[in-house]
C-alpha positions in Angstrom: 0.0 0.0 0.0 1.4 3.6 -0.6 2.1 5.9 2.3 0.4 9.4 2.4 4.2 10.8 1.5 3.8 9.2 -2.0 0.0 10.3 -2.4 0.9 13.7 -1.3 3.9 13.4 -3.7 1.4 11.4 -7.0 -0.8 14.2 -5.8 1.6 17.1 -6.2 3.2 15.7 -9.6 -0.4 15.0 -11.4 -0.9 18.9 -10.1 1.9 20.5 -11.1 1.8 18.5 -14.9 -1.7 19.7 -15.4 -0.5 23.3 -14.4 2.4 22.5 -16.8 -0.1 21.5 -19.6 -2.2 24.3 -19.1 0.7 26.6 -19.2 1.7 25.0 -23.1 -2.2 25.1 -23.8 -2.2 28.8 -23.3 1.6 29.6 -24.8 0.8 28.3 -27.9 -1.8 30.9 -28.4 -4.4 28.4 -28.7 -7.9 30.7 -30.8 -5.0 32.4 -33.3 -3.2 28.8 -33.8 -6.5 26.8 -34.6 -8.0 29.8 -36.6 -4.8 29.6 -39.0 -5.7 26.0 -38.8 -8.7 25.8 -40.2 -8.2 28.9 -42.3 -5.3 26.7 -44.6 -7.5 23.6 -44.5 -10.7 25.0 -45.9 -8.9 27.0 -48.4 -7.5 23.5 -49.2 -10.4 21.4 -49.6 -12.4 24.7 -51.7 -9.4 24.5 -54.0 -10.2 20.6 -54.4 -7.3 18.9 -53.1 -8.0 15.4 -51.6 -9.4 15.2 -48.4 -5.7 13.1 -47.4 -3.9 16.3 -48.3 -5.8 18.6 -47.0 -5.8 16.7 -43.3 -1.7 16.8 -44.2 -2.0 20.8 -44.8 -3.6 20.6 -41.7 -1.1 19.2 -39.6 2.0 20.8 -41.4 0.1 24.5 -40.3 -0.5 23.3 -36.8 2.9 22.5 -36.1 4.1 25.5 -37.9 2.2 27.6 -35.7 2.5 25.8 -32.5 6.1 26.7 -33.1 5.2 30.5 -34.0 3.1 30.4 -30.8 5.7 28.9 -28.2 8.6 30.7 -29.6 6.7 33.9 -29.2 6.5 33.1 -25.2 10.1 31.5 -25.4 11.5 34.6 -26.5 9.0 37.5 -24.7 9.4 35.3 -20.9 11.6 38.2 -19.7 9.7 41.3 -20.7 6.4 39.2 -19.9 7.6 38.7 -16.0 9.1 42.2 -16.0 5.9 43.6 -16.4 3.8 41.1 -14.3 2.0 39.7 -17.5 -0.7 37.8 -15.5 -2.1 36.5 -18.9 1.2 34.9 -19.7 1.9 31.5 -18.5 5.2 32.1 -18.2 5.0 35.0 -16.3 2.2 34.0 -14.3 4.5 30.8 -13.1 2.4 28.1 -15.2 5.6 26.5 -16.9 8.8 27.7 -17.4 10.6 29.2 -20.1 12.6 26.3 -21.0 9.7 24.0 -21.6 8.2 26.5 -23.8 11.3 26.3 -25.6 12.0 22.9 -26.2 7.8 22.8 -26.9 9.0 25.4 -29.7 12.1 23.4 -31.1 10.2 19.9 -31.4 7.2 21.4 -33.0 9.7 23.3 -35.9 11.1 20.3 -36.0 7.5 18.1 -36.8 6.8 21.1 -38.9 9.7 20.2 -41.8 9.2 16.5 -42.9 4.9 17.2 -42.1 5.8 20.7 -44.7 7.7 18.9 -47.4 5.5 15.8 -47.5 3.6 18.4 -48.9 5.7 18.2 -52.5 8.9 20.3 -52.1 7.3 23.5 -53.6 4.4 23.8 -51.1 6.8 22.8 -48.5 9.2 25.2 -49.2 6.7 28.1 -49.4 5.0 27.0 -45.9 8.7 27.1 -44.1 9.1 30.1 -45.6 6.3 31.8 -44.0 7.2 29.8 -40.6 10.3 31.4 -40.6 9.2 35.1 -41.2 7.0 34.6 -37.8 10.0 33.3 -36.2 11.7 36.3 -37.3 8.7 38.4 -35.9 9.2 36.9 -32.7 13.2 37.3 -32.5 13.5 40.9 -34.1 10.9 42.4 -36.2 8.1 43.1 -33.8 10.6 45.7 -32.2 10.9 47.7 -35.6 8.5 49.8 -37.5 8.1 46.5 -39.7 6.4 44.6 -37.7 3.3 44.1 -39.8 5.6 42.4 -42.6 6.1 39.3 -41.3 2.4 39.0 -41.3 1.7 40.2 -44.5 4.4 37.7 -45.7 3.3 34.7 -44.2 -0.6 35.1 -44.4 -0.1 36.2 -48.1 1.8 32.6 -48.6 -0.4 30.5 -47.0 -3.4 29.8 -49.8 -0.6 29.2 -52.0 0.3 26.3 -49.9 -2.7 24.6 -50.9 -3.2 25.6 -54.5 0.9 24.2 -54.6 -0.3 20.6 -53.7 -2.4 20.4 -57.1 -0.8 19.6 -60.2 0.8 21.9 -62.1 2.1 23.4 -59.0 0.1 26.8 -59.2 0.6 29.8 -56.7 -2.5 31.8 -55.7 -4.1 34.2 -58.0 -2.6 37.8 -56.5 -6.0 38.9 -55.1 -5.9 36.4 -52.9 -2.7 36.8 -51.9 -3.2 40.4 -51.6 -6.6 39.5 -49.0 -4.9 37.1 -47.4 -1.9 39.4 -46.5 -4.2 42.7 -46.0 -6.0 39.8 -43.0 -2.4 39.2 -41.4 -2.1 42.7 -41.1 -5.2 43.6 -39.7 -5.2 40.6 -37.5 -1.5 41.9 -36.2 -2.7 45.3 -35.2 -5.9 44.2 -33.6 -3.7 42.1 -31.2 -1.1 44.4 -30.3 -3.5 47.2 -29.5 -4.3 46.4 -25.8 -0.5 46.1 -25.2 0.8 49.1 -26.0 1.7 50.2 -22.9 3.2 46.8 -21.6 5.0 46.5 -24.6 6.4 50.0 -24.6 8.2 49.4 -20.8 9.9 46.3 -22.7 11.7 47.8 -25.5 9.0 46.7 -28.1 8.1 49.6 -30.8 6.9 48.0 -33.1 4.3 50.1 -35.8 1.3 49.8 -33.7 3.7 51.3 -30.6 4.7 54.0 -33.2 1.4 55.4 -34.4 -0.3 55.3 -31.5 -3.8 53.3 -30.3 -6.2 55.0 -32.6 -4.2 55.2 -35.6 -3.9 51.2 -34.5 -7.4 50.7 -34.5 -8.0 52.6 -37.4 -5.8 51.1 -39.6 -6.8 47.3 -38.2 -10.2 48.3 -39.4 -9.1 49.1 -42.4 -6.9 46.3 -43.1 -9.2 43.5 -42.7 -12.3 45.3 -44.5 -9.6 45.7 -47.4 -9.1 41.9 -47.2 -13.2 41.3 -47.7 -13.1 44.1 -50.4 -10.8 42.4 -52.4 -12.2 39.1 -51.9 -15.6 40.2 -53.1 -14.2 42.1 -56.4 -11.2 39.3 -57.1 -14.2 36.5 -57.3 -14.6 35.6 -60.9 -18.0 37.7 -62.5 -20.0 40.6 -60.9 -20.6 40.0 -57.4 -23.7 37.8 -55.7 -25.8 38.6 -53.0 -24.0 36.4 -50.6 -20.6 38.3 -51.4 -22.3 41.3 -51.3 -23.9 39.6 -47.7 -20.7 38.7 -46.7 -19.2 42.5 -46.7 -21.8 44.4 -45.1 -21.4 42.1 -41.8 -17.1 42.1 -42.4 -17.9 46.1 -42.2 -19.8 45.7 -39.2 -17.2 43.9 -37.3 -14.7 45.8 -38.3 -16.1 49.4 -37.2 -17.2 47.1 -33.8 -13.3 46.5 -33.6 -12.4 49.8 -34.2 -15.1 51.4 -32.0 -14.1 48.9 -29.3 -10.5 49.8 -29.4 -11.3 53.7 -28.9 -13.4 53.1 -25.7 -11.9 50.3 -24.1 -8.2 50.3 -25.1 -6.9 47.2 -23.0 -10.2 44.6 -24.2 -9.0 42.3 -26.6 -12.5 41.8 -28.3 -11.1 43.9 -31.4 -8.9 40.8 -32.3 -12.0 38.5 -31.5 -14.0 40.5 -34.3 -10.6 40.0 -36.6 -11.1 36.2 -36.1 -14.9 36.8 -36.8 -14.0 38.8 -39.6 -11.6 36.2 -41.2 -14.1 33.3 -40.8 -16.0 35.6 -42.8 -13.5 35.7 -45.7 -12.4 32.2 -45.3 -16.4 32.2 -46.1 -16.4 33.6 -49.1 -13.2 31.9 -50.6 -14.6 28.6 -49.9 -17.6 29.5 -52.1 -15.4 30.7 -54.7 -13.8 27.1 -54.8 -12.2 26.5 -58.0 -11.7 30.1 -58.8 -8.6 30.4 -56.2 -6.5 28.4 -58.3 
């Protein structure tokens, strides 16, 4: 029979793994990570690629941003606990920084052979974008071109689907222009409550540099852009559905950018950018064939 030590000690090591778990749960930036997801998968399966390809999309994405998500903690843990970031796991004492990190390096590491089984052209182009949010999280989010990496690697991502069918063809540019115009809007929406924080770290990155409104402003903008373009790149004079689908993208977008004026720290304007993008990914899925 086992003492109370070793029940007090089972006890102790079940609780502190869960808190461990919990701690990866929230580091890898779970809403943003499955919302990519599911973003490259149903742009996969409107595009017509087997249903085995696009599950392989699927999982090439998730541990690409898995990696984008833990890095980001890996490499923010000291500004995070500087600050008292209570929604951080790292800084609220949930895991450490080092098993963030390793998370980080074995998912990178999943995310090559899962990318290049893929075909090498697809695989090449989904590393690529991978790597621009790596270099987000290491440098450019401190510099005035910190929406880049998200133009870059959103703008990218349909074209790892369309890459898997064969003749190998990229994205038509208007949807690598919404998809990128969505990155950046998406970007801005989530560094608007941090401003401050961020400021007392060393980060200045473009949001930090214009200021909250302007931020707002311009994350409205940005992802309305992204439904603008989706609705006049889709083949033929527009249908009542597209036309549907951008008078409620408007409304969430001024609902973001009302909701970052009054209540600067809420973080409901990058909820309405998720809601905004399910509303594109929408309309692209309708458009089917007409992405490639």
């Amino acid at each position: 029979m086992r003492t109370r030590t070793e029940s007090a000690r089972t006890t102790r090591r079940f609780a502190h793994d869960g808190a461990v778990a919990r701690g990866l749960l929230l580091a890898c930036h779970l809403g943003p990570t499955l919302a990519v997801t599911a973003f490259a998968v149903v742009i996969a399966l409107a595009v017509g690629t087997p249903a085995r390809t696009a599950v392989l999309v699927g999982a090439a994405v998730l541990a690409g941003q898995l990696s984008v998500g833990w890095s980001n903690d890996w490499i923010d843990a000291r500004r995070d606990i500087a600050v008292a970031r209570s929604d951080k796991p790292v800084a609220a004492g949930l895991v450490s920084a080092e098993v963030v990190r390793a998370a980080a390096l074995v998912a990178a590491a999943a995310c090559v052979p899962l990318s290049l089984a893929l075909g090498w052209r697809a695989g090449v182009v989904h590393l690529a974008a991978v790597a621009s949010a790596w270099l987000y999280n290491a440098w450019l989010k401190s510099t005035a071109w910190s929406w880049a990496p998200y133009a870059f690697s959103f703008g990218l991502l349909p074209s790892v689907a369309t890459l898997t069918l064969p003749g190998y063809p990229f994205a038509p540019g208007w949807v690598t222009a919404a998809a990128a115009l969505l990155g950046v809007g998406a970007h801005l929406a989530n560094v608007a409550p941090d401003l401050v924080e961020d400021r007392a770290t060393g980060v200045h990155g473009l949001g930090h540099r214009i200021g909250r409104t302007a931020t707002g402003a311009l994350a409205a903008g940005a992802l309305l852009g992204a439904t603008v373009v989706v609705v006049l790149g889709l083949p033929g004079p527009p249908e009542a559905w597209a036309w549907a689908g951008l008078l409620v993208a408007t409304a969430l977008a001024g609902a973001g950018a009302v909701i970052t004026l009054r209540s600067p720290t809420s973080r409901l304007p990058f909820a309405t950018s998720l809601a905004l993008a399910a509303v594109d990914v929408t309309l692209l899925a309708v458009a089917g064939s007409s992405l490639v």
